[in-house]
Each structure stands twice: as structure tokens, then as C-alpha cells.
C-alpha positions in Angstrom: 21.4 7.9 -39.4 17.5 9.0 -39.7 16.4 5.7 -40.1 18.4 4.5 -36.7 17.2 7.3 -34.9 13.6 6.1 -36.2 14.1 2.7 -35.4 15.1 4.0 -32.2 12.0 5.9 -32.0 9.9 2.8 -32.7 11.5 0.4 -30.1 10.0 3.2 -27.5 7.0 3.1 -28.3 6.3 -0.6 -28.1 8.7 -1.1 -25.1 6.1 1.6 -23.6 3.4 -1.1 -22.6 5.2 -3.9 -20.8 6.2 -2.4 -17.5 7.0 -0.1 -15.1 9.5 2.5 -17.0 12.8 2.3 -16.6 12.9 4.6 -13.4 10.8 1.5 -11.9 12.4 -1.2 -12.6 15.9 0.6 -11.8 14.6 0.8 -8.0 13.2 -2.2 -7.6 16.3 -4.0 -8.1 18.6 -1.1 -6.4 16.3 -1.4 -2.9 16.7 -5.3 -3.4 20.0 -5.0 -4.0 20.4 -2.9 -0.9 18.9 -5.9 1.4 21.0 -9.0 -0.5 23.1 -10.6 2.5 27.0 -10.9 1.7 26.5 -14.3 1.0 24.0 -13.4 -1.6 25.5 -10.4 -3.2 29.1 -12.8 -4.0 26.2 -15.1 -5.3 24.5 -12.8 -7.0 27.8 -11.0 -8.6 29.3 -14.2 -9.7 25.8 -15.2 -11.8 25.6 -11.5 -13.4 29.6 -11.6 -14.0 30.1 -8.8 -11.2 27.4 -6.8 -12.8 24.7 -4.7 -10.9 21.3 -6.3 -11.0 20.3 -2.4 -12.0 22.1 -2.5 -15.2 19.8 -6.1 -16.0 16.4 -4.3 -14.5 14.9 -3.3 -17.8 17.0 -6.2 -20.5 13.7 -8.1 -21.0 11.5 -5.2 -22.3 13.8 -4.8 -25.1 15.0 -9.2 -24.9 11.2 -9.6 -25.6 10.6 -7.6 -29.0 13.7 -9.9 -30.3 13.0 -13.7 -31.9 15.3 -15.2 -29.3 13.0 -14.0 -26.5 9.6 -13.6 -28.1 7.7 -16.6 -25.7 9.0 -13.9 -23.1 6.2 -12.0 -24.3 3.2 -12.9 -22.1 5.2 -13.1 -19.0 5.3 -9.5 -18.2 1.3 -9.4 -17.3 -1.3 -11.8 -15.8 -4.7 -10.4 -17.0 -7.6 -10.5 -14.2 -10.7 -9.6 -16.3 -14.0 -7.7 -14.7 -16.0 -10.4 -13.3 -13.2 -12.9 -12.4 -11.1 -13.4 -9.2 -7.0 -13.8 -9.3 -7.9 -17.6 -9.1 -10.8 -18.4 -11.4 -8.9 -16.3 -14.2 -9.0 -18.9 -17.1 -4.8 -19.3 -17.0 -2.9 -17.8 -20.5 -1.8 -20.6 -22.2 1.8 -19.2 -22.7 2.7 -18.1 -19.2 2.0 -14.9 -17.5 4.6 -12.9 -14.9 3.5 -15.4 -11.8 4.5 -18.7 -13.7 6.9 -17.2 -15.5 9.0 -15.7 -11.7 8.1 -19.3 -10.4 9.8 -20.2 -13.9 13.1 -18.5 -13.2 12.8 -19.3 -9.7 13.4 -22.9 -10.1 16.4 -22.5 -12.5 18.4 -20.3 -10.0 17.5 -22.6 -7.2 18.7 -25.5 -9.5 22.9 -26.2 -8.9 22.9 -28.4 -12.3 21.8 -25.6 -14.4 24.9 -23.7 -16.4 26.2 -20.8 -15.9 23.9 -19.0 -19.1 20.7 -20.7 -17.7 21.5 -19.3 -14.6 22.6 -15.6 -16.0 19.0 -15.2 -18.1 17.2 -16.6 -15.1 18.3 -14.0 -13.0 17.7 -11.1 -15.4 14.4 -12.2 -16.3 13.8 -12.5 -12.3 14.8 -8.9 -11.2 12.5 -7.6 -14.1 9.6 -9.9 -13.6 9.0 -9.1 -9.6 9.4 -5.3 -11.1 5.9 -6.3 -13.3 4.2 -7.9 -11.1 3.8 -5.0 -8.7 2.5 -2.7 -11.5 -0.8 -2.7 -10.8 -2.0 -2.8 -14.3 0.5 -5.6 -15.4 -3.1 -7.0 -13.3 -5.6 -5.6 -15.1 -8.2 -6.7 -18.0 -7.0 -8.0 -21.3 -10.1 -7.2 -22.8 -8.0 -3.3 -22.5 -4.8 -4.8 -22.3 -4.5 -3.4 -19.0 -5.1 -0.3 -19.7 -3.9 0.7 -23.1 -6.9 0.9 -24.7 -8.7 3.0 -21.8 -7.9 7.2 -23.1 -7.5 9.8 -20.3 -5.7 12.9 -20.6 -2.8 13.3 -18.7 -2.2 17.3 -17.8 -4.1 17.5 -21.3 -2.2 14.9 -23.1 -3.8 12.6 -24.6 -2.6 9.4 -23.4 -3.3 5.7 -22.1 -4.5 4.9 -18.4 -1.1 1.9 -18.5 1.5 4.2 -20.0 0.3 6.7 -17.4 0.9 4.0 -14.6 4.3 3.1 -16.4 6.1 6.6 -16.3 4.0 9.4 -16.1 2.9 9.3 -12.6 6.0 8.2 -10.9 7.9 10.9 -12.8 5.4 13.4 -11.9 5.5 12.8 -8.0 9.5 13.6 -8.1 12.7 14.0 -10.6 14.8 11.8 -8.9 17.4 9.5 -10.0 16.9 6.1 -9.2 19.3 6.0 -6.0 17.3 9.1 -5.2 14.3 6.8 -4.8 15.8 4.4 -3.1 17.5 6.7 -0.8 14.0 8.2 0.3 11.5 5.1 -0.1 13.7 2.9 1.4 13.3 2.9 5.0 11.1 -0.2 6.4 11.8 -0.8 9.5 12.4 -4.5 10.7 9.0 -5.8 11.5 7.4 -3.9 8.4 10.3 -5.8 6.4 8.9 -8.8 7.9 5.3 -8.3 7.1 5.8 -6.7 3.6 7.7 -10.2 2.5 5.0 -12.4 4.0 3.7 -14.7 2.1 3.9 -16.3 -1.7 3.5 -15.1 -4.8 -0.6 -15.0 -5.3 -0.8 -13.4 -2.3 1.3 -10.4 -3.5 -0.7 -10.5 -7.0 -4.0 -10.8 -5.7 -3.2 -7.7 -3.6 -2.3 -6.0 -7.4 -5.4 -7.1 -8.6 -7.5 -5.2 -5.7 -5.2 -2.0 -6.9 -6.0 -2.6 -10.4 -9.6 -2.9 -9.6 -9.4 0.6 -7.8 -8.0 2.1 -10.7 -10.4 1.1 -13.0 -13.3 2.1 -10.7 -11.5 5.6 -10.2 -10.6 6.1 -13.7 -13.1 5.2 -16.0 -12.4 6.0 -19.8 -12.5 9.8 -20.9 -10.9 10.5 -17.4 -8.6 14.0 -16.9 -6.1 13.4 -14.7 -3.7 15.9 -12.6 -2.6 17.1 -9.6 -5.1 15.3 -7.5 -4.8 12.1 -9.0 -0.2 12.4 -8.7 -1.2 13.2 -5.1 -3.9 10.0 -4.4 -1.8 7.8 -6.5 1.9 8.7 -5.8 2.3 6.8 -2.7 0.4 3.4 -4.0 3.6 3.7 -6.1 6.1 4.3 -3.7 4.5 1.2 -1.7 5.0 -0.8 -4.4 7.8 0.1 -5.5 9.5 -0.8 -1.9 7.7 -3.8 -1.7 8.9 -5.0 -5.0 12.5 -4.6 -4.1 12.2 -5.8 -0.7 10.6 -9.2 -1.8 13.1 -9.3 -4.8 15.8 -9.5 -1.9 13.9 -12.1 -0.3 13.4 -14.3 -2.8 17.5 -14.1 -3.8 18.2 -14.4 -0.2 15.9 -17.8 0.3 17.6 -19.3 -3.1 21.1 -18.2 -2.1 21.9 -17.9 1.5 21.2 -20.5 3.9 21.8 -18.7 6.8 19.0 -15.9 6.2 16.9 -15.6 9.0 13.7 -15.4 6.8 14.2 -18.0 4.5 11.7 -19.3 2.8 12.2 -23.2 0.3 12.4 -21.4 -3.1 9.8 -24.3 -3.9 7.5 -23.1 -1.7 7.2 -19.2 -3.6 
């Protein structure tokens, strides 16, 4: 029994530097789900087996420490080092989160794929567009994004990505995850519209600029507190509505013809 709870114990730690932390992920995919159209939702349901794309939100962080998933690995992050732009980034030879949504994109747009393709596909998807608007899952792999850059976190010693992960979302509030959903959720129509503008290097490159101000705001050695929950606590919220809002969009385009902003799932 010690050595499960210690294996336990270790899975935590390395799941710690993919993503978002759970709280994240779980409401990204509860504001998308909030904004699938019926059409989508049946869609959706039948692909996931009438689960809730929140149960799936978090799968691949765990999915990507296992053999079957390891190439999964590299497609949590794209790495924009100091010095390089979103587009003259050299590209990572295994995949990174943009190629790897485009990826999973194509399959669920694709009617001769099976059932499992289709299945995976979505619950890399609903993870994926999570990653992608962590602002670090954009930032330098010469500090893997932050885990190599020390701060101190209310006196803690910890990492400037694992505080981006968790520590200041769960700092702002306590809520549950339909808590904040409940409260974040509430674009109206035409900032719906604008927020799922565009493709997917334009939402990036606007992660990389975030990254980039992080960096410049929190250099190495940095003590963070209060001030830095308050300054950084809504970037967060943003993101965290625009990465369930686009999630929506995207499933929306691939699924129901009839939505009024589709977009060619190509075309993403």
C-alpha cells in the first residue's frame, strides 16, 4: 500500500509540468461544453460514449507518461525561444500542441475514421486547446517554459510553470470548476465573435506575447504574492474563457453544419 501511495506521489509530480492543472483544463472543456449546439452535443456524446468532455479534460497528462501515448509527449508545448518570433521558431521535429490540435482536428473532421480514432482524437483535442492557452506551454525550451526559472511563491520555493499551472489560478478563488464557469463565463455575443476570430497561430502568437510578459515581469529569483495573484489573475480568467469558447468553435465547425460561425475545419 506505501509503495502505491508513492507511485501515486510520483505520477504528480511529473504530471505537474504539462499543463494547466486540473482546475484548468476542467473549465475549458465545461465553458465549451456550455456553447456546443444540440447538434454538436448528440455528436459529441455519441464519440465520448455519452461521457462529459470534463471527465476527458485532463486523460492525456497521465495518457502521455504511458508507452502507448509517449509521442504524445511534445504536443502539450510549442517552445518560442528569446530572440525568435512564433514563426521563425525552428519547428520540433516530433509535433508540438499547434500541429498536434491541427492533428486531431483532421481525424474528427474525417467520416472514414473509426469509432476509437475518433474517441482519442477528441480527448486529446479538449486537452490540447486547454495547453495552448497556458501561456508558458509558449515559452522558452532553453527553461522548459519555465521550470527551470526559481521564484518563491508566498515563500515556497517553487517554479515560474508550476506556478502558472495551479498556484495562481487556485490562489485568485476556491471554486469548483462549474464555479468558474458559472462566473467567467459571460461573453456577450459580439465578444464571442471576436474572441473565436481567427486560426490557430493567431491564438498562439497572442500566448507567446503573454509568455514574453511573464518572463520580462518575472525574472529568476522573483517573490511572488498578492500583487502578482492580483496583475495575473484575470490574464487567466481570459484565457481560460477563451480556451473554452474556441474549443466550442472548433467542435461546432467539425460537427454542425448549420452553425452560424462555421469555419472548414481545414482551414484552423
Amino acid at each position: 500500500m506505501n509503495r502505491f501511495f508513492a507511485s501515486l506521489a510520483a505520477m504528480a509530480v511529473g504530471v505537474a509540468a504539462f499543463a494547466w492543472g486540473q482546475k484548468g483544463h476542467d473549465v475549458t472543456a465545461a465553458i465549451a461544453e456550455a456553447h456546443l449546439t444540440p447538434s454538436t452535443q448528440k455528436a459529441v456524446a455519441e464519440v465520448l460514449d455519452g461521457m462529459s468532455p470534463v471527465y476527458w479534460a485532463n486523460w492525456l497528462d497521465n495518457a502521455s507518461h504511458t508507452p502507448e501515448y509517449a509521442y504524445s509527449k511534445t504536443w502539450h508545448y510549442k517552445n518560442v525561444d528569446a530572440g525568435k518570433t512564433y514563426f521563425t521558431q525552428p519547428a520540433a521535429p516530433d509535433g508540438d500542441v499547434v500541429t498536434a490540435i491541427r492533428y486531431n482536428i483532421g481525424i474528427l473532421a474525417d467520416s472514414t475514421r473509426g469509432h476509437d480514432e475518433h474517441a482519442l482524437a477528441m480527448k486529446m483535442l479538449v486537452h490540447l486547446v486547454g495547453d495552448m492557452h497556458q501561456p508558458m506551454h509558449m515559452g522558452h525550451a532553453t527553461d522548459y517554459g519555465g521550470n527551470r526559472i526559481k521564484v518563491k511563491y508566498f515563500g515556497r520555493e517553487k517554479n515560474l510553470h508550476s506556478v502558472w499551472d495551479t498556484d495562481l489560478l487556485e490562489s485568485s478563488h476556491r471554486w469548483s470548476y462549474s464555479e468558474w464557469r458559472d462566473q467567467l463565463d459571460r461573453l456577450d455575443e459580439g465578444e464571442r465573435v471576436v474572441a473565436v476570430s481567427g486560426n490557430l497561430d493567431d491564438w498562439a502568437q497572442r500566448c507567446v506575447e503573454i509568455a514574453s510578459d511573464i518572463y520580462d515581469k518575472t525574472p529568476d529569483g522573483s517573490s511572488l504574492s498578492y500583487n502578482q495573484v492580483a496583475h495575473w489573475a484575470p490574464v487567466i480568467e481570459r484565457q481560460l474563457v477563451l480556451a473554452g469558447n474556441r474549443l466550442a468553435h472548433i467542435l461546432n465547425s467539425i460537427y454542425d453544419p448549420g452553425y452560424g460561425y462555421r469555419k472548414e475545419p481545414s482551414s484552423f
